[in-house]
GUTI-575082 format. One line per field, with one value per residue (C-alpha): residue number from 1; y, x negated, z. Coordinates in nm, 4 decimals, always signed. Each point is the difference from the previous one (the first is absolute). Layout:
N
nr = NUM:... $
yy = Y:... $
xx = X:... $
zz = Z:... $
END
This chain:
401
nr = 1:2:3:4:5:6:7:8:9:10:11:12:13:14:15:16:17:18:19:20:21:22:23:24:25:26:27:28:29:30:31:32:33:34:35:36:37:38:39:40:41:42:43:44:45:46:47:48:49:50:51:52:53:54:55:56:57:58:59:60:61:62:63:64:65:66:67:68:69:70:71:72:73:74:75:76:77:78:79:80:81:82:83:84:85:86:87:88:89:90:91:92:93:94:95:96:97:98:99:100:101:102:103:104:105:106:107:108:109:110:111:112:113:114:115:116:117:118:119:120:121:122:123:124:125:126:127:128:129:130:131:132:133:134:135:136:137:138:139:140:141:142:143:144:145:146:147:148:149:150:151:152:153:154:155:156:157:158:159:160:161:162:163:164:165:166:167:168:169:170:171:172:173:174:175:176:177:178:179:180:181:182:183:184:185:186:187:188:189:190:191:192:193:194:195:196:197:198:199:200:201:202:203:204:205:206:207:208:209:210:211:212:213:214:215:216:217:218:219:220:221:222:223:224:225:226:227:228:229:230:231:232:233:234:235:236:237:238:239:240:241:242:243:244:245:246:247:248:249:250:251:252:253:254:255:256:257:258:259:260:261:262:263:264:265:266:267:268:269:270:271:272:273:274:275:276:277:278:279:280:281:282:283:284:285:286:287:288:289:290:291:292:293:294:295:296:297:298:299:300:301:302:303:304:305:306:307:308:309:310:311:312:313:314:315:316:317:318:319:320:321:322:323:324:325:326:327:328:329:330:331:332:333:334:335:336:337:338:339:340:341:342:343:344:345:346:347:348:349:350:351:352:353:354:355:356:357:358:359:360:361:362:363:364:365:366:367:368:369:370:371:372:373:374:375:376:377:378:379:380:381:382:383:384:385:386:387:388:389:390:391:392:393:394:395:396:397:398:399:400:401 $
yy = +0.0000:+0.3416:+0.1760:+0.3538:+0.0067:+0.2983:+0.1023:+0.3140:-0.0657:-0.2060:-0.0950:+0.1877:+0.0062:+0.2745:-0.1440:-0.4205:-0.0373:+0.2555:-0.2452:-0.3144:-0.2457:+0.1558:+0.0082:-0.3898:-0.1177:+0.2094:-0.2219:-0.2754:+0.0338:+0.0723:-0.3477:-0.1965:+0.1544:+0.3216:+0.2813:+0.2257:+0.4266:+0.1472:+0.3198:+0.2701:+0.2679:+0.1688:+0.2535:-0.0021:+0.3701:+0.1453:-0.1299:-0.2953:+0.0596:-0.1241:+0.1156:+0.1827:-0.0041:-0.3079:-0.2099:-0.3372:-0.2849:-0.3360:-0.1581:-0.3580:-0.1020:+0.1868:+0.2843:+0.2582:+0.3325:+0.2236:+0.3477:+0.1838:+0.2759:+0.0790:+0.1046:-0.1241:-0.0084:+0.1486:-0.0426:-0.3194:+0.1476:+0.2125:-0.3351:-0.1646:+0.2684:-0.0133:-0.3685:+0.0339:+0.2142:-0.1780:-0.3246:+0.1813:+0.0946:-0.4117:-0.1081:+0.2779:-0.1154:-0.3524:+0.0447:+0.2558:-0.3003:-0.2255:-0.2587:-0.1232:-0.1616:-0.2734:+0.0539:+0.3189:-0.1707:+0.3219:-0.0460:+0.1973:+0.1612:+0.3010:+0.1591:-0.2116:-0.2286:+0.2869:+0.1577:-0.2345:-0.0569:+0.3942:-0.0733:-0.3110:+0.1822:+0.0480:-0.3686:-0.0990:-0.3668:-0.1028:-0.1566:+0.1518:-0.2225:+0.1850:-0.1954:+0.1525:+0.0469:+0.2997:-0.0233:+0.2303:-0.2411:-0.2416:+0.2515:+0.1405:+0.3616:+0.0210:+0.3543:+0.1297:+0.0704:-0.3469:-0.1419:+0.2264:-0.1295:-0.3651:-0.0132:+0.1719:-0.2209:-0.2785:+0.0481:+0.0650:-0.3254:-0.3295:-0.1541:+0.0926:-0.1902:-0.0310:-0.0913:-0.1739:-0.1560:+0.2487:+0.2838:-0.1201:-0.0315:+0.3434:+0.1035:-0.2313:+0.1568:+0.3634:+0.0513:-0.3460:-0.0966:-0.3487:-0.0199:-0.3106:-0.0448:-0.0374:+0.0257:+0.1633:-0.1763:-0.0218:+0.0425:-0.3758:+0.0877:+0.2263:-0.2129:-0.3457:-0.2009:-0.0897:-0.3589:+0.0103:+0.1868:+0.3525:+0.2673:+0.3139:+0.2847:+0.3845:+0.2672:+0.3303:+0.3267:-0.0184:-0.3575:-0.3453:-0.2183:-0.3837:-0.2317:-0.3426:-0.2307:-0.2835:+0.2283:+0.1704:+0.0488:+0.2890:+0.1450:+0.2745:+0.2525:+0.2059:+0.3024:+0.3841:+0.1424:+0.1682:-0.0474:-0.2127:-0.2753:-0.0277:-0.0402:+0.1277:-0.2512:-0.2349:+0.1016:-0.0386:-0.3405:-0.1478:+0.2180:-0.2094:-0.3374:+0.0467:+0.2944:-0.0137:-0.3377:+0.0222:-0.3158:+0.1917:+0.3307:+0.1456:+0.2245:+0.2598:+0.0551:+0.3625:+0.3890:+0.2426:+0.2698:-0.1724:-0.1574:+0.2109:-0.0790:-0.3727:+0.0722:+0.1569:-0.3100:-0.1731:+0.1253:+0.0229:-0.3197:-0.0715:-0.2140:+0.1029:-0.1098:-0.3153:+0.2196:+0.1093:+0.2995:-0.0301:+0.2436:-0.0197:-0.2563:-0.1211:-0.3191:-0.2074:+0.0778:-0.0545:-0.3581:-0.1164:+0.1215:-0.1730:-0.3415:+0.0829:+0.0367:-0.2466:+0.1547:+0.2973:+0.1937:+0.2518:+0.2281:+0.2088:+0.1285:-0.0317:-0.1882:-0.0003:-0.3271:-0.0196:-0.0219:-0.0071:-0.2816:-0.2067:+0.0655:-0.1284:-0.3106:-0.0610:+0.0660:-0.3118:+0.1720:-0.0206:+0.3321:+0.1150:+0.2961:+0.1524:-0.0908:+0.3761:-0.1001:-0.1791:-0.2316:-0.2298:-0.1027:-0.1960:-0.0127:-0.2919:-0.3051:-0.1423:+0.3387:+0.2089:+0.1705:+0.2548:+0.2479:+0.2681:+0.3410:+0.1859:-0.2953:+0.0419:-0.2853:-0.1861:+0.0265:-0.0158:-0.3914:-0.0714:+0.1295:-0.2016:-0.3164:+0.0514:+0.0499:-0.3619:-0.1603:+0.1165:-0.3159:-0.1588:+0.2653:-0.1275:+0.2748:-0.1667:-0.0895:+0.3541:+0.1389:-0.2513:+0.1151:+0.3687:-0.1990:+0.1695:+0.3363:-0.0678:+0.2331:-0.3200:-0.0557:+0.3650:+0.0973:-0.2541:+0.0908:+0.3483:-0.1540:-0.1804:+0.3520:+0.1418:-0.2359:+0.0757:+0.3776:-0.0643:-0.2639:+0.2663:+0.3433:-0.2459:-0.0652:+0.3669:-0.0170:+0.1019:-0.1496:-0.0685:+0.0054 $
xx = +0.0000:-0.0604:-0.0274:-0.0866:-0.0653:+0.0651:-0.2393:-0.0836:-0.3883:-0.3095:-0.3018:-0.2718:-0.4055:+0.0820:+0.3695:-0.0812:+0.3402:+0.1992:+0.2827:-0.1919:+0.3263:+0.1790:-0.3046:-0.0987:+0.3612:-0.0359:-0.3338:+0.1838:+0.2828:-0.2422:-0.2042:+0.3404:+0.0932:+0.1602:-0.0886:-0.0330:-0.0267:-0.0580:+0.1594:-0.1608:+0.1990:-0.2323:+0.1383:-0.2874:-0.1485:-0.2769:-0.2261:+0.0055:-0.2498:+0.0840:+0.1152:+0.3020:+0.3401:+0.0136:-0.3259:-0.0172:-0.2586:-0.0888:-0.0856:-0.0898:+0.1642:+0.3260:+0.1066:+0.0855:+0.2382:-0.0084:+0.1606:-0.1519:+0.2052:-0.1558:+0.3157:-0.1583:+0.1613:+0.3236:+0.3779:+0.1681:+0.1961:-0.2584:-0.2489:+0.2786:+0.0828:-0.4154:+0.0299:+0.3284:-0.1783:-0.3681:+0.2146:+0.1468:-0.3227:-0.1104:+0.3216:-0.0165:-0.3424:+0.0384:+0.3314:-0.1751:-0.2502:+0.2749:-0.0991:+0.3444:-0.0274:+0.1965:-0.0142:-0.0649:-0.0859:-0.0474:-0.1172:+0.1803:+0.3210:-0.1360:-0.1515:-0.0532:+0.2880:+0.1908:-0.1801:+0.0146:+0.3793:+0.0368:-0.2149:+0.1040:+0.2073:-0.3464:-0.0750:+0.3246:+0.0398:-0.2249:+0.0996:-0.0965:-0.1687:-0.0353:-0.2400:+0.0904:-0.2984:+0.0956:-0.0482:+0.2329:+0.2865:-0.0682:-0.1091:+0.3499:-0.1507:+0.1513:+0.0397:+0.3290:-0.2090:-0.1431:+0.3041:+0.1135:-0.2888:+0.0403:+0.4203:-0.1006:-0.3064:+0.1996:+0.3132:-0.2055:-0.2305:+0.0425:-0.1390:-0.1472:-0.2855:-0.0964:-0.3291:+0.1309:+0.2877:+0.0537:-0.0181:+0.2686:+0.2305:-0.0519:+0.0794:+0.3113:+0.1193:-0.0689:+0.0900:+0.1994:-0.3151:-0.0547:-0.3944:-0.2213:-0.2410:-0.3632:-0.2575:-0.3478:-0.2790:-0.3605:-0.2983:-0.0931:-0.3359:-0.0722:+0.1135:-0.0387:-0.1322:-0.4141:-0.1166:-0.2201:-0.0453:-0.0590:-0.1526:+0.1618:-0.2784:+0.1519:-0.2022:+0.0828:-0.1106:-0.1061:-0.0960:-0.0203:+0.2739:-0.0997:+0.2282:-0.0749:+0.2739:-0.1531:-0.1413:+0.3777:+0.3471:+0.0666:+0.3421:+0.0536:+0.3065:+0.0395:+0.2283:+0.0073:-0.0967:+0.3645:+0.2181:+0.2565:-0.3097:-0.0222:-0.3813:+0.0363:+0.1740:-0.2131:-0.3172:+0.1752:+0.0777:-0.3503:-0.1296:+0.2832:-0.1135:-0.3550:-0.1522:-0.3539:-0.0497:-0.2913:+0.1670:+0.2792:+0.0003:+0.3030:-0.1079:+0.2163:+0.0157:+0.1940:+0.0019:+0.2562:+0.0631:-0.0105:-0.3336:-0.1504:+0.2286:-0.0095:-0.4115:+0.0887:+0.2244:-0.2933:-0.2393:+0.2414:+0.0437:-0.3630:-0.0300:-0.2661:-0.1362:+0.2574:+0.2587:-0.1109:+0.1631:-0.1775:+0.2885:+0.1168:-0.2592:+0.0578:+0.2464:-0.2744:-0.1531:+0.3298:+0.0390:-0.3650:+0.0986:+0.2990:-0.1870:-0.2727:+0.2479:+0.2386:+0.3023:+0.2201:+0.1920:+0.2589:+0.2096:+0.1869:+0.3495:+0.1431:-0.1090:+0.2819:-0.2418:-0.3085:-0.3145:-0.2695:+0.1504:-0.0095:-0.3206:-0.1455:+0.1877:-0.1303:-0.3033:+0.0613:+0.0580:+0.3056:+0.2010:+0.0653:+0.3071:+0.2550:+0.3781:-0.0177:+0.2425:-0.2421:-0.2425:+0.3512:+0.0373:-0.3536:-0.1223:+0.0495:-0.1339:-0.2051:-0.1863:+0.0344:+0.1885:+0.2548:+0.0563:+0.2147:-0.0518:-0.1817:-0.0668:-0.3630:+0.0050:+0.1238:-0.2364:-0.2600:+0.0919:+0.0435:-0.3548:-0.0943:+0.1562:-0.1065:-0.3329:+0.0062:+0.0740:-0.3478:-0.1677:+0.3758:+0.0986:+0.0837:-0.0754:+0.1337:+0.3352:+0.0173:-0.0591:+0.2820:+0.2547:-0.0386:-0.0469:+0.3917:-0.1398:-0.2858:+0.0255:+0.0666:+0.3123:+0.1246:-0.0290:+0.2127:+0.2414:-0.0087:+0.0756:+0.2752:+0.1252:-0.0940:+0.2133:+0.3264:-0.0048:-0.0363:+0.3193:+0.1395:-0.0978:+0.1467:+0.2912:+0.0636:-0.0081:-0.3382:-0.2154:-0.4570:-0.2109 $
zz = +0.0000:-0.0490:+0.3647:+0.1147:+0.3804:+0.1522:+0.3092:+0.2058:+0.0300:-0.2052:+0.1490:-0.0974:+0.1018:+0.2661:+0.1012:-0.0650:+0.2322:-0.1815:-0.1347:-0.0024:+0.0626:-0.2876:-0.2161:+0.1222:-0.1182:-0.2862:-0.0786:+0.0364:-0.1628:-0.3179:+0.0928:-0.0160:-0.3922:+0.0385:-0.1458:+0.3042:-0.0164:+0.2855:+0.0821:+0.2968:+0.1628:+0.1840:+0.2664:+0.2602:+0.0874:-0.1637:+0.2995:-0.2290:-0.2319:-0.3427:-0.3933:+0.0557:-0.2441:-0.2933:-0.0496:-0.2002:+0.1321:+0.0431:+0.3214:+0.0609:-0.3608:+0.0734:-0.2064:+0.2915:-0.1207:+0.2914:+0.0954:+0.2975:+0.1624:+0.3216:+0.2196:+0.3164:+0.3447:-0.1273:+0.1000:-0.1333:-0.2925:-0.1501:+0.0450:-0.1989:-0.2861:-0.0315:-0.0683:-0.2315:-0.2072:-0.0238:-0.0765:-0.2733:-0.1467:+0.0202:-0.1112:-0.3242:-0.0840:-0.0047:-0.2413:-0.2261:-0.0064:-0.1404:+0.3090:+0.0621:+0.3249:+0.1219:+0.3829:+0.1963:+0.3183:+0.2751:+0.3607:+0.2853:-0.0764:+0.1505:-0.1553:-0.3426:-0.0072:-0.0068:-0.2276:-0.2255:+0.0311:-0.1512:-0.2901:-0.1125:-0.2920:-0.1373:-0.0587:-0.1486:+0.0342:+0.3007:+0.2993:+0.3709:+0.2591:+0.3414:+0.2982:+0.3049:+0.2723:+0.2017:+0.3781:+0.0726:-0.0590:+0.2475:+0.2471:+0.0227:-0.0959:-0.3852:-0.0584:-0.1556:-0.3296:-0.0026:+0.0016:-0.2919:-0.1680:+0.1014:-0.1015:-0.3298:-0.0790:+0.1117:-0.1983:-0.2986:-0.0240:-0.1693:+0.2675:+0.3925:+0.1556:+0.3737:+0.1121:+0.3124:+0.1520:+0.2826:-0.3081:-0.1671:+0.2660:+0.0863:-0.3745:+0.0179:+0.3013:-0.0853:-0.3802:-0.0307:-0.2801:-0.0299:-0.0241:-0.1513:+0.2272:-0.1725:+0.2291:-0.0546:-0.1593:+0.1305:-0.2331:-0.0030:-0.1549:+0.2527:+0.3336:+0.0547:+0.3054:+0.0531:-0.1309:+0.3234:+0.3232:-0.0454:+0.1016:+0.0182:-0.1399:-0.1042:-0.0972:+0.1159:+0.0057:+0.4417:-0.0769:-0.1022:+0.2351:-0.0156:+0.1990:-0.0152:+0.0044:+0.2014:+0.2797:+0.0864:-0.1255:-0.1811:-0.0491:-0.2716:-0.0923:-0.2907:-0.0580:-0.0098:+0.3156:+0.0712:+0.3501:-0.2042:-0.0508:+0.3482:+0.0349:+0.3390:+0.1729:-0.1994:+0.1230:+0.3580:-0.0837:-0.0846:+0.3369:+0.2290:-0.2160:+0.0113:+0.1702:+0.0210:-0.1196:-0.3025:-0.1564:-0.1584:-0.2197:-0.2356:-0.2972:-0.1243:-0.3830:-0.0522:-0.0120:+0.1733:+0.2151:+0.3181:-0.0333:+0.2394:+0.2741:-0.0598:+0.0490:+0.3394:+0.0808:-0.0859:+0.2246:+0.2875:+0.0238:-0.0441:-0.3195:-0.1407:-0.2743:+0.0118:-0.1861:-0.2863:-0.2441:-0.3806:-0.1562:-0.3665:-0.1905:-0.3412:-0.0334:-0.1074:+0.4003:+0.1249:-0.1799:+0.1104:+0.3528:+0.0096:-0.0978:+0.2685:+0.2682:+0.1925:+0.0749:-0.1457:+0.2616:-0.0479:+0.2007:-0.2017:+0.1077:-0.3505:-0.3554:-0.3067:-0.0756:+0.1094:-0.2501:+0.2041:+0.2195:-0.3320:-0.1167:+0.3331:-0.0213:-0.3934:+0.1938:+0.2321:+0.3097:+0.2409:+0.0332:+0.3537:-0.1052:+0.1663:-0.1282:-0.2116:-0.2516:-0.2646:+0.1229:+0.1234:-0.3202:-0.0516:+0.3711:+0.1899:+0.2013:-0.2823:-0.0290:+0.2892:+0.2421:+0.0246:+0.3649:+0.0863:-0.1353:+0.2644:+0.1693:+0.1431:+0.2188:-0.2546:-0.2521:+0.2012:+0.0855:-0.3395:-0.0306:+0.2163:-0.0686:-0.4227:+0.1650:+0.1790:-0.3512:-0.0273:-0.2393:-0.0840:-0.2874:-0.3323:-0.2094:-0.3386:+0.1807:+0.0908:-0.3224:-0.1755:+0.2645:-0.2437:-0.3670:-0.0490:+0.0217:-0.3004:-0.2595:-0.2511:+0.2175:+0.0621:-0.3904:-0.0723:+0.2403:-0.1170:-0.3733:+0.1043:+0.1496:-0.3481:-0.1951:+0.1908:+0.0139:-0.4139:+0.0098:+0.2052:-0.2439:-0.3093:+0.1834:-0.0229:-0.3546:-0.0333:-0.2614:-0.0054:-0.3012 $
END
């Protein structure tokens, strides 16, 4: 098929994280046959250095059309009228190109999904595909514009996806939208679990970190360094599991605003060098750190799925994660364990008792308990999704080339 997929950010050199699950599925979707454009409406500030208004590239073996209008930190509806009109500079291009795409496939109704919805006119016989990620919706804090967005975006697709269970309920329940659920996929060539024991060795800019695996147990958590993440209460945990006990460290992969008052937490409750902070490092880092490390803990007070959860477990390493509204769907007994949000105590006894497994963990068993969420498996998914919003678009009476 012919598919456009609509984002608000591409990884670049400066931003690699800028987009990347949009632009990984986009990869994919091109691997598996389709003929995949992707489409870039840029609204970040001006803080964000890059080419400003239309610019045409390649990246990676994708042809990449993107429209940069650097509104910023601006109310809702002027955020949205921005991405209504760079959409309808992408979606005037690519028909003045006589592309005639099958699928518009957009990801959050707000701002994009939306967006595309209002320009579909402009790509006359295409069907919309919407997958919804927003927090917001199952933190109970949808704004009265969101939901605009959402029952527009919504009422205007062929066909809504869900990347989790919990999601889609919460789309059911608010805008009466049934949602396919298709979860996220993991870069299998990127994360996958050691052949032997490993050693866990980052370089940073302070210094080299070397763990190795025989001589303690180390735990490891990835995520944006924000009070929603819950690295706080995380750091509490492993002090109430291990305190000063040398045997046991936990390395924190992430950048945010509250890194310097998880460092504090840090040295008040005397870790030391046990806990260690290496900030944003290139996925590559994060996927040898992963296989260097023996268990993946995660806090977090809220996940619409749950990515980095899964890339640990194609990693071969049992999830400790709080029940945040993702990780239920894929984290269990044969993989992990789930606690309480907010639950220090909690997590630090499931710490512990991953910890005594020390020597017992399958990694390989681990890793299958994901194989669902390979991008082999997820594409085709997201094909199958693909084929009904076109039954459904001919069913209108609309006709493909």
């Amino acid at each position: 098929m012919r598919v456009v997929v609509l984002s608000g950010g591409c990884p670049s050199d400066a931003y690699p994280f800028n987009g990347i699950f949009q632009f990984e599925q986009a990869k994919a979707l091109k691997a598996a046959g389709h003929e995949v454009l992707f489409a870039v409406a840029d609204l970040r500030s001006l803080r964000r250095k890059r080419p400003l208004g239309f610019v045409e590239s390649e990246r990676e073996g994708l042809r990449v059309l993107s429209m940069s209008l650097p509104v910023g930190a601006v109310p809702p509806p002027i955020a949205g009228a921005a991405a209504v009109a760079a959409t309808a500079v992408l979606f005037g291009r690519i028909a003045r190109l006589g592309l005639k795409p099958d699928i518009v496939h957009a990801h959050f109704a707000v701002y994009y999904g939306m967006a595309a919805a209002r320009n579909m006119a402009r790509l006359p016989g295409t069907a919309l595909v919407v997958t919804e990620h927003a927090s917001e919706i199952i933190l109970n804090e949808v704004s009265p514009y969101s939901m605009k967005c959402m029952r527009l975006t919504y009422d205007a697709a062929d066909a809504v996806i869900a990347v989790s269970g919990h999601l889609s309920a919460r789309i059911r329940e608010l805008t009466g939208t049934e949602a396919v659920i298709v979860p996220n996929m993991f870069n299998d060539s990127l994360f996958f679990p050691a052949t032997s024991p490993a050693t866990t060795s980052v370089s940073t800019k302070a210094s080299p970190v070397t763990y190795p695996a025989k001589a303690h147990f180390s735990f490891v958590s990835v995520g944006h360094l924000v009070l929603g993440k819950g690295m706080e209460r995380l750091i509490e945990s492993y002090a109430r599991a291990f305190g000063a006990d040398p045997r046991y460290s936990l390395t924190i992969l992430g950048e945010g605003p509250e890194r310097r008052s998880l460092e504090a937490k840090v040295t008040t409750l005397g870790l030391g060098s046990r806990v260690r902070m290496l900030g944003s490092i290139p996925r590559t880092e994060i996927a040898a750190t992963l296989r260097g490390s023996d268990c993946f803990v995660t806090a977090s007070e809220y996940e619409t799925f749950g990515l980095a959860c899964v890339e640990a477990l194609a990693s071969g390493l049992p999830v400790v994660a709080t029940r945040c509204g993702g990780p239920e769907d894929f984290v269990g007994e044969r993989n992990g364990l789930l606690v309480d949000v907010g639950d220090v105590e909690g997590m630090a006894e499931a710490m512990k008792f991953i910890a005594g497994k020390r020597g017992r963990i399958d990694r390989a068993a681990i890793a299958a308990t994901v194989a669902r969420f390979s991008s082999s498996s997820v594409i085709a998914a997201v094909g199958a999704v693909y084929g009904e919003a076109l039954r459904s678009q001919e069913g209108k009476g609309t006709s493909y080339d």
